[in-house]
C-alpha positions as CSV (number, residue, x, y, z in Angstrom):
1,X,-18.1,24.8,83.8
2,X,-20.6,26.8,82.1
3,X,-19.6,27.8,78.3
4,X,-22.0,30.5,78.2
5,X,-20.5,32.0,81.8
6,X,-17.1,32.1,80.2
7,X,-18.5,33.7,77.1
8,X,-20.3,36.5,79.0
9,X,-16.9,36.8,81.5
10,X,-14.7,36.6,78.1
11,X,-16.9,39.9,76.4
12,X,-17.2,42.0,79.4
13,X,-13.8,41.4,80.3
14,X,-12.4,42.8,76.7
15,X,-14.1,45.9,77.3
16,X,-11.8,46.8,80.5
17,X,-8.4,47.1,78.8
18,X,-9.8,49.6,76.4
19,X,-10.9,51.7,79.8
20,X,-7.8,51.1,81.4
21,X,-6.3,52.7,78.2
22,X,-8.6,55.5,77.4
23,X,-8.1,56.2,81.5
24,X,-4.3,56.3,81.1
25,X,-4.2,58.3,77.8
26,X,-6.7,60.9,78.5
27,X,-5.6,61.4,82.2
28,X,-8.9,63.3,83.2
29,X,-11.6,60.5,84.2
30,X,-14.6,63.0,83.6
31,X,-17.7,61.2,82.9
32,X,-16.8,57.5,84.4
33,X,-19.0,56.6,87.7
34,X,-17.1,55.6,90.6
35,X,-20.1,53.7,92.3
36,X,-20.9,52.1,89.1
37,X,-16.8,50.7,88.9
38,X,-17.6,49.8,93.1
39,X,-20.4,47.8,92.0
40,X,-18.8,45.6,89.4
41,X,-16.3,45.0,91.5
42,X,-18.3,43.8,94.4
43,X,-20.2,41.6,91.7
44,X,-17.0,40.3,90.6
45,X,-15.9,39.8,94.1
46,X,-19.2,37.9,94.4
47,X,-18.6,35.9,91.6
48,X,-15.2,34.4,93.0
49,X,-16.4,34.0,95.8
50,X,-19.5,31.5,94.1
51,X,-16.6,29.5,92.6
52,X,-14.5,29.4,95.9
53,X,-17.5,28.0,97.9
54,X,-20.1,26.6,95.7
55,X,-18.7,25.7,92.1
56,X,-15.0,25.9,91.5
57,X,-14.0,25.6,88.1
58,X,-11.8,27.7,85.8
59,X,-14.1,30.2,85.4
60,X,-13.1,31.2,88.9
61,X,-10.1,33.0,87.1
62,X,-12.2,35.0,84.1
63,X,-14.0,36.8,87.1
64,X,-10.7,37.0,89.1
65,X,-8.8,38.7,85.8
66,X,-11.9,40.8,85.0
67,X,-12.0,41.9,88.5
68,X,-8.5,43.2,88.6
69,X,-9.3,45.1,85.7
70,X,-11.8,47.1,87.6
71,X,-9.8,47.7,90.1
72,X,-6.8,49.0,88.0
73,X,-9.3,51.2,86.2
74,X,-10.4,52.4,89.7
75,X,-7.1,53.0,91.3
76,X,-6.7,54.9,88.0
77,X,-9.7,56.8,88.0
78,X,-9.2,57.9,92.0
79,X,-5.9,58.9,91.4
80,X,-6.4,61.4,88.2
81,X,-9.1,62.6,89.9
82,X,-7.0,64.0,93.0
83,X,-4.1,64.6,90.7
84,X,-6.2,66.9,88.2
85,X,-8.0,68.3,91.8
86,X,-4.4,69.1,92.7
87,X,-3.3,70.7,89.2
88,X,-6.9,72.8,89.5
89,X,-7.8,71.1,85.8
């Protein structure tokens, strides 16, 4: 296991709560980028899938945690932006 791979997993993944809460709280996802969220992911996705196959170790779970993240923020954005599309905001 890599320290400094758990580090860089450990920072980025602090930074998605606080998204998933400003998200939730401001309920109109204006200014995030929906292919930039799609492209974590899929690096995230990637990352498991490095641990699955090539190196499994605990890390395996910091990119599986920070991935979820994303996605909640995603399933999130997606759905304020047809709600507010719906309300006409």
């Amino acid at each position: 296991m890599s320290i400094f791979e758990a580090i860089m997993l450990i920072c980025f993944g602090a930074s998605w709560p606080l998204a998933i809460y400003k998200t939730v709280k401001v309920k109109n996802p204006v200014g995030k980028s929906v292919p930039f969220l799609y492209l974590v992911l899929i690096g995230y996705i990637a990352g498991c899938l490095h641990k699955v196959f090539f190196n499994f170790d605990k890390v395996l779970w910091l990119y599986a945690l920070n991935g979820i993240m994303v996605l909640v923020d995603l399933i999130l954005t997606h759905y304020y932006i047809s709600r507010n599309r719906r309300l006409n905001l």
